[in-house]
C-alpha positions as CSV (number, residue, x, y, z in Angstrom):
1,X,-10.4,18.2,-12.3
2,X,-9.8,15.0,-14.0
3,X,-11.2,11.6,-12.5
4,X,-9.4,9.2,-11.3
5,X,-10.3,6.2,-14.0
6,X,-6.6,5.5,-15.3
7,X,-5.9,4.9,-11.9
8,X,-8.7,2.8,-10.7
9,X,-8.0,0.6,-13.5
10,X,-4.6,0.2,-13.0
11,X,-5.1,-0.2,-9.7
12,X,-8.1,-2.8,-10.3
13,X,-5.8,-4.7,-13.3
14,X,-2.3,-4.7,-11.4
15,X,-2.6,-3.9,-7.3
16,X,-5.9,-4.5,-5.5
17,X,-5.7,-8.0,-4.2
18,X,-2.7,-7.2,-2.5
19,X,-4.1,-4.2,-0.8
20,X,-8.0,-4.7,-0.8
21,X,-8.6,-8.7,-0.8
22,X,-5.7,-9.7,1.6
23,X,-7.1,-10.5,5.0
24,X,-5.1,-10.0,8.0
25,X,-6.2,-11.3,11.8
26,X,-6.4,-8.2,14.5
27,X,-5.3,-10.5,16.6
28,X,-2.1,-11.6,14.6
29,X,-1.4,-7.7,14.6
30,X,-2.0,-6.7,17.9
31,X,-0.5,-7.7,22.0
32,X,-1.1,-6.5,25.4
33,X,2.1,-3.5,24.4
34,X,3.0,-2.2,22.0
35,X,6.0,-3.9,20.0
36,X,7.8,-2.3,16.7
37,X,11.3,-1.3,17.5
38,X,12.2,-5.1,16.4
39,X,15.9,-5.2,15.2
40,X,16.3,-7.0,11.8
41,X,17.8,-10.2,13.3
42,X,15.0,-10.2,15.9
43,X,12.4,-10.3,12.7
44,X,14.8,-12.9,10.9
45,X,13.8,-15.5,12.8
46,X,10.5,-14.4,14.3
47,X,7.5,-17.2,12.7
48,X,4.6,-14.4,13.4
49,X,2.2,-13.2,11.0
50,X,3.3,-9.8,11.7
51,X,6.5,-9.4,14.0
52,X,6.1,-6.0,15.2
53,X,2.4,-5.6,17.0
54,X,0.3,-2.7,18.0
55,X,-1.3,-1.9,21.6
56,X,-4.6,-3.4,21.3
57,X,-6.3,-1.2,24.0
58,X,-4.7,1.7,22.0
59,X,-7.0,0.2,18.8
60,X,-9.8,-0.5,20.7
61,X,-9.9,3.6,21.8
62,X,-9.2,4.6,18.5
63,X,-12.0,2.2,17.1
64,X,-13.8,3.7,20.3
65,X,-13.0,7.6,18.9
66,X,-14.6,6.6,15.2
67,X,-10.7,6.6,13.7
68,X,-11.3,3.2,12.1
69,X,-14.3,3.1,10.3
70,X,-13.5,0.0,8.6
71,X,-12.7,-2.2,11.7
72,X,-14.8,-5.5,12.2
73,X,-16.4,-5.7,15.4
74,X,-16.6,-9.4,15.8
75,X,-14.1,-11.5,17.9
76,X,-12.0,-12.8,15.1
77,X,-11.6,-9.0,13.2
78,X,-10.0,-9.0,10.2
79,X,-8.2,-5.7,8.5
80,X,-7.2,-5.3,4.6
81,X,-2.9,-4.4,4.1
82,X,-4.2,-0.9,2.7
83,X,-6.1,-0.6,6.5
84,X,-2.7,-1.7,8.1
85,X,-1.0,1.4,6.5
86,X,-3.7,3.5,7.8
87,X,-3.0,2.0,11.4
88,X,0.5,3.0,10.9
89,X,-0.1,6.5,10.3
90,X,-2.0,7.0,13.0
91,X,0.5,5.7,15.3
92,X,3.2,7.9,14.0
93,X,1.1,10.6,14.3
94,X,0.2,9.2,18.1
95,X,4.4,9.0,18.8
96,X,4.3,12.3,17.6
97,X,2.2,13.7,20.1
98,X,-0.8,14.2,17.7
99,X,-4.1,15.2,19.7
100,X,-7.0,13.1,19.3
101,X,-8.6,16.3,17.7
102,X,-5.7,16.2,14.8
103,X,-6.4,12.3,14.6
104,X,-10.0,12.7,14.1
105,X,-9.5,15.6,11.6
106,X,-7.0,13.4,10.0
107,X,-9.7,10.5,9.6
108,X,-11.8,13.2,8.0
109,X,-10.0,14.9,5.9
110,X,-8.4,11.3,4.7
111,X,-10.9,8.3,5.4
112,X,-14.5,10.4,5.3
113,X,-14.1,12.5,2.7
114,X,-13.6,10.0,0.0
115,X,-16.9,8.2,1.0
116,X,-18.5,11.4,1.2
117,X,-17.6,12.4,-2.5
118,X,-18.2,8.4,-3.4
119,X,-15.0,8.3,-5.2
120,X,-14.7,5.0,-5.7
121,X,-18.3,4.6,-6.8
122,X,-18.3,6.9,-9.7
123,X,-15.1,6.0,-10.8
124,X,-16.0,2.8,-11.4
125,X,-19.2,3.4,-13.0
126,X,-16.7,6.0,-15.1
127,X,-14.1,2.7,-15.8
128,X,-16.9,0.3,-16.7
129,X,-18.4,2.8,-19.6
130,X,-14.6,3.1,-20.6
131,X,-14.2,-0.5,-20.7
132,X,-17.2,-1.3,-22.7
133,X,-16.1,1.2,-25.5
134,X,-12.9,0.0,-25.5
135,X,-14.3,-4.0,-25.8
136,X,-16.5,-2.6,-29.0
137,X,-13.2,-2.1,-30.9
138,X,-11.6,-4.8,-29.6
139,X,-13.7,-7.3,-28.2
140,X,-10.9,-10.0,-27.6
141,X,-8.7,-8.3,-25.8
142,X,-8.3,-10.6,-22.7
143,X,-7.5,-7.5,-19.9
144,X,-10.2,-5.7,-20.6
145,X,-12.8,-8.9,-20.5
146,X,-11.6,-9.6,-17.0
147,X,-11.1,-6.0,-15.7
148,X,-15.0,-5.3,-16.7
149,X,-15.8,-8.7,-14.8
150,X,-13.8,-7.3,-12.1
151,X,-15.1,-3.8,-12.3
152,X,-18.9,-5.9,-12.6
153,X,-18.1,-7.9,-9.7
154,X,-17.8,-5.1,-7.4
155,X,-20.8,-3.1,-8.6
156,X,-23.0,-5.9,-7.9
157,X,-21.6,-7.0,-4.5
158,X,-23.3,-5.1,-1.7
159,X,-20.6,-6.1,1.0
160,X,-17.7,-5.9,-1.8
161,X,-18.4,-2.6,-3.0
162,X,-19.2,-1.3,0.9
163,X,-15.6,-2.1,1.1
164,X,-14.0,-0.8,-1.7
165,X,-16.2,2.4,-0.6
166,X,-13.9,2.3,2.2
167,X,-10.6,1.3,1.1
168,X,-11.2,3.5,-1.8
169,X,-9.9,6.9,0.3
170,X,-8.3,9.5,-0.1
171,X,-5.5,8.3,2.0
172,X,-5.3,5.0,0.3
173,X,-5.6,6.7,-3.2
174,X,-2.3,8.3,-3.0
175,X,-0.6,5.1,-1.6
176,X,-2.2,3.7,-4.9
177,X,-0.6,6.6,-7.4
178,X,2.8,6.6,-5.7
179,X,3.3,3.2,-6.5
180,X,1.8,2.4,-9.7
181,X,2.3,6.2,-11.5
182,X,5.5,6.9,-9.4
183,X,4.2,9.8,-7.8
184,X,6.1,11.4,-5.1
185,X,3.8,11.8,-2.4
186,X,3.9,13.1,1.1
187,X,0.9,13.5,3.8
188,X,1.8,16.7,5.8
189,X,1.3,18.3,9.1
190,X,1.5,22.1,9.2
191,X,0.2,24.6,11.5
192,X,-1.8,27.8,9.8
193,X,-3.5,30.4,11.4
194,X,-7.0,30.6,11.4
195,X,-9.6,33.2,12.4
196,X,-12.3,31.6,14.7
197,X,-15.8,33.4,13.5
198,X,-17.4,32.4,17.0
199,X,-14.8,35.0,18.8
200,X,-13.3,37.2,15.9
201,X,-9.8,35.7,17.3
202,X,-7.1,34.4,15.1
203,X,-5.9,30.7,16.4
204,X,-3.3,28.6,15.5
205,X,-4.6,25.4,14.2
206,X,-3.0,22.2,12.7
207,X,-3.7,21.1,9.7
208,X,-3.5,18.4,6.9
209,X,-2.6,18.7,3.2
210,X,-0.7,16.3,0.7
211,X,2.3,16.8,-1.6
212,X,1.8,15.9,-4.8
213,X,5.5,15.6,-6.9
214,X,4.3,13.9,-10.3
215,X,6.8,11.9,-11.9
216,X,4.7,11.8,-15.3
217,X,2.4,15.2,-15.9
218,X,0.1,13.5,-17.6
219,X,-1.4,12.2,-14.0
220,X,-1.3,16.0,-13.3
221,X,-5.2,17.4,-12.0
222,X,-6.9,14.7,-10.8
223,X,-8.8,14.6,-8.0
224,X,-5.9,13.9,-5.6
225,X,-4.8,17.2,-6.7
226,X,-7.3,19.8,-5.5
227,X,-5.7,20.9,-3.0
228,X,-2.5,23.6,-3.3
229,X,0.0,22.6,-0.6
230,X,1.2,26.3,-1.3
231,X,3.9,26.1,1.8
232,X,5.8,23.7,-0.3
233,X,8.1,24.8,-3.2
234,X,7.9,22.0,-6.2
235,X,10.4,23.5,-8.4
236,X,13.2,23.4,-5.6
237,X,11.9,20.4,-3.7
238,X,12.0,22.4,-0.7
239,X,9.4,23.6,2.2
240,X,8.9,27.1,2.9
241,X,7.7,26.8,6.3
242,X,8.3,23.9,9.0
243,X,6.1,20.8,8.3
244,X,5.8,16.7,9.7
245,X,6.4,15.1,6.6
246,X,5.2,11.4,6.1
247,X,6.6,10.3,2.3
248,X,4.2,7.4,0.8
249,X,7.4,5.1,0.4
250,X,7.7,5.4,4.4
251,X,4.2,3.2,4.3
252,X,4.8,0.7,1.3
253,X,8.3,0.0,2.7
254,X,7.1,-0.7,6.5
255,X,4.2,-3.6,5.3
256,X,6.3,-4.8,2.8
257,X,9.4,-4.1,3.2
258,X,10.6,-6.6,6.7
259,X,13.0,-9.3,6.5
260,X,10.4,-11.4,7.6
261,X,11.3,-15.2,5.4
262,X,8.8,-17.0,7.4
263,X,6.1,-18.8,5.7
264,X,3.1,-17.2,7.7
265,X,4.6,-13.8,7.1
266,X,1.3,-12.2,5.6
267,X,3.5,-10.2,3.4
268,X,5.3,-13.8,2.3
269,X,1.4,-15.6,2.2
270,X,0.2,-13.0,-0.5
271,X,2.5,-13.6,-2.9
272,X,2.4,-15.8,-6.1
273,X,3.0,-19.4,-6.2
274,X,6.2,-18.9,-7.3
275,X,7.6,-16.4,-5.3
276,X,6.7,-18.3,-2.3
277,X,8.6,-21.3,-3.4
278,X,11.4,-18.1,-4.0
279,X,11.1,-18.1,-0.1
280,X,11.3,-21.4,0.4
281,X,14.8,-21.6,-0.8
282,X,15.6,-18.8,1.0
283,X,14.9,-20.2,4.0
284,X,17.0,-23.4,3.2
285,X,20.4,-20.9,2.5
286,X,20.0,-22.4,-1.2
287,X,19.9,-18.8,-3.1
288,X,23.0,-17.1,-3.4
289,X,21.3,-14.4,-5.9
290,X,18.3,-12.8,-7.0
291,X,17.6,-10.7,-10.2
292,X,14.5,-8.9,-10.8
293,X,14.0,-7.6,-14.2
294,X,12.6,-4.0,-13.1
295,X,10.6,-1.8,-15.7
296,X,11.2,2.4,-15.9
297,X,11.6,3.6,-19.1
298,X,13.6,0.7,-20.3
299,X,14.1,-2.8,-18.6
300,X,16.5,-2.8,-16.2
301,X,18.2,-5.8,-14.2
302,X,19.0,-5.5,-10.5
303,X,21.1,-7.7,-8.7
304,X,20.1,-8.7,-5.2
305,X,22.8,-10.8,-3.0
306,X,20.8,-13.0,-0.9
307,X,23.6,-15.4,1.1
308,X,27.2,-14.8,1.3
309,X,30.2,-17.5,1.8
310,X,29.7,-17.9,5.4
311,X,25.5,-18.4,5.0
312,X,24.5,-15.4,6.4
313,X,21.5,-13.7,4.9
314,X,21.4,-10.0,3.6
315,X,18.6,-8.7,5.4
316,X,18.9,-5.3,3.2
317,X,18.4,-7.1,0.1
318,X,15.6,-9.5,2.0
319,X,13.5,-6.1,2.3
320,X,14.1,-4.5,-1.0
321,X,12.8,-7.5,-3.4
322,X,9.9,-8.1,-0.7
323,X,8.9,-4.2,-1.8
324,X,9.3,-5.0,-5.3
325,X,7.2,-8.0,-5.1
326,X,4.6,-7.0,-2.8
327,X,3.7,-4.2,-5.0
328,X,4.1,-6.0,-8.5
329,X,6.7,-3.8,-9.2
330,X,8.9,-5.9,-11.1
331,X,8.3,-7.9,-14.6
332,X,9.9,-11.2,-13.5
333,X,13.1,-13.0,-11.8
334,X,16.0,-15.3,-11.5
335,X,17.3,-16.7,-8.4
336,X,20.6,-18.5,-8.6
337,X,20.4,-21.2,-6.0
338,X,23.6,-23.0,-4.2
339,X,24.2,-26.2,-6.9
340,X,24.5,-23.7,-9.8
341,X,20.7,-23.9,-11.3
342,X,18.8,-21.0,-12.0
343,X,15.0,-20.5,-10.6
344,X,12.7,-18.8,-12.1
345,X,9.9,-16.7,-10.5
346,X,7.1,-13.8,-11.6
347,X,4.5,-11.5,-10.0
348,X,1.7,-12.6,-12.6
349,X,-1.2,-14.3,-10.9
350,X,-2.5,-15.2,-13.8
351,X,0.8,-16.7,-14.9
352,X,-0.2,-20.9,-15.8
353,X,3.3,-21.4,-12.9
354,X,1.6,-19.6,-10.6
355,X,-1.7,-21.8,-10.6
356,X,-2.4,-24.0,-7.2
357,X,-3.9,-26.4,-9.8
358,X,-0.3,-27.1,-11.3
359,X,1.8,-30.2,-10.4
């Protein structure tokens, strides 16, 4: 099996603030019940952090159980966006009717494992020797000079890389491929029938496994690919026995994809300078349209209508460019505002109209 350096340093040049540095409150998250089935009008208007809120007792036993590993004990908790995902997929498994023995094997086989095997560790030591190579050829080039400080950074921070030890899961890792390689990924629930050794008796167990549908076969063999979801047929995209399927895009789409405008939307606070001033307008009724210049194989423009005649907002199209530009999924945009003028807007961080310093 290959390692995963490509990915950790795509992952470390292009999508790790977002999931690993953001901060969110527990308590901006979480309420006395339970509250997700939010309609998209209700959202709309709503000025919380996050609009649709999880039981907090519900956390507090799951913390309780060992199922969140990375959860701050302190009054004022804080969890990363990649940990909020994770939260998610417990609770689906939860409405499910999962057992707390499937939740805590799902922790394991997801969360533990990848500290266990120190995958994010030795992948980074991996990166950094690539790096340096790399810098010996070219020592100028500016990407490489920052991802090696970045990679440096967390090598030397004892709390940082403690983190990234934990964000850094198997669970997490496959969020991670799906959107930057395009992987089609899918976490699965099957039941198999196992023979207990204690009693000689075959029991029916449920298990976890994850589908693995790569867009580009050079990503083919890594790590994330050691196990053979064998019940699965790739070559007509079709099971072969009855599984709980819970597709990757399901994940991305529910942290980033609301129609959420407010300003203390967390997925509206991490975005660049720019884009936020992109929301700004939105919230006036002042953009009519928004273009994203997306990149597949070729650049391609897509249209997003944001207002029609009558001032209404298109929450549908609200959702889809907040996906794009939550995961930097998109090379840069226009919005066409009310009196005509066109406003421009990018995902670039680095970007000198995306500095706080800028007038």
């Amino acid at each position: 099996m290959e390692p995963l350096t490509q990915l950790f340093r795509s992952t470390i040049e292009n999508f790790p603030s977002l999931l690993l540095e953001h901060r969110v409150k527990l308590a901006d998250i979480t309420s006395e019940k339970e509250v997700l089935g939010l309609t998209d009008d209700e959202i709309l208007v709503s000025e919380d952090v996050f609009p649709r809120r999880y039981e907090l007792e519900t956390l507090r036993y799951w913390r309780k159980m060992g199922l969140l590993p990375f959860f701050d004990h302190s009054k004022h908790a804080y969890i990363s966006i990649s940990q909020m995902m994770w939260l998610r997929f417990l609770s689906e498994l939860k409405n499910l009717g999962a057992s707390i023995a499937l939740l805590k094997e799902a922790n394991y086989y997801f969360i533990e494992r990848g500290y266990r095997d120190e995958v994010a560790r030795l992948n980074l030591l991996e990166l950094k020797k690539k790096i340096i190579n790399e810098l010996e050829i070219t020592p100028n080039n500016p990407i490489n000079i920052q991802t090696l400080k970045n990679v440096e950074h967390i090598l030397n921070d004892r709390l940082l890389k403690y983190s990234i030890q934990i964000d850094f899961n198997y669970f997490n890792l496959n969020i991670i491929d799906h959107v930057i390689n395009g992987t089609d990924v899918q976490f699965a629930v099957t039941s198999e029938k196992l023979l207990n050794k204690e009693n000689n008796e075959v029991e029916k167990k449920q298990t976890l496994s994850v589908i693995r549908d790569h867009k580009d076969t050079k990503f083919l063999n890594t790590v994330l690919d050691s196990d053979n979801a064998d019940f699965y047929d790739f070559e007509k995209k079709a099971l072969k026995k009855p599984a709980i399927l819970f597709p990757a895009k399901f994940f991305i789409e529910d942290v980033f994809g609301d129609c959420s405008i407010s300003e203390k939307a967390f997925n509206i606070i991490i975005l660049t300078k720019t884009e936020k001033e992109l929301f700004t307008e939105i919230r006036k009724r002042n953009v009519k349209e928004v273009k994203l210049l997306i990149k597949n194989d070729k650049i391609v423009e897509m249209p997003y209508s944001i207002i029609d005649e009558k001032g209404k907002l298109n929450t549908e199209s609200i959702k889809k460019i907040k996906v794009l530009m939550g995961t930097k999924n998109y090379e840069k945009g226009f919005a066409k505002l009310s009196d005509g003028s066109i406003k421009e807007f990018n995902p670039n961080s680095y970007d000198p109209d995306n500095s706080l310093e800028k007038k």
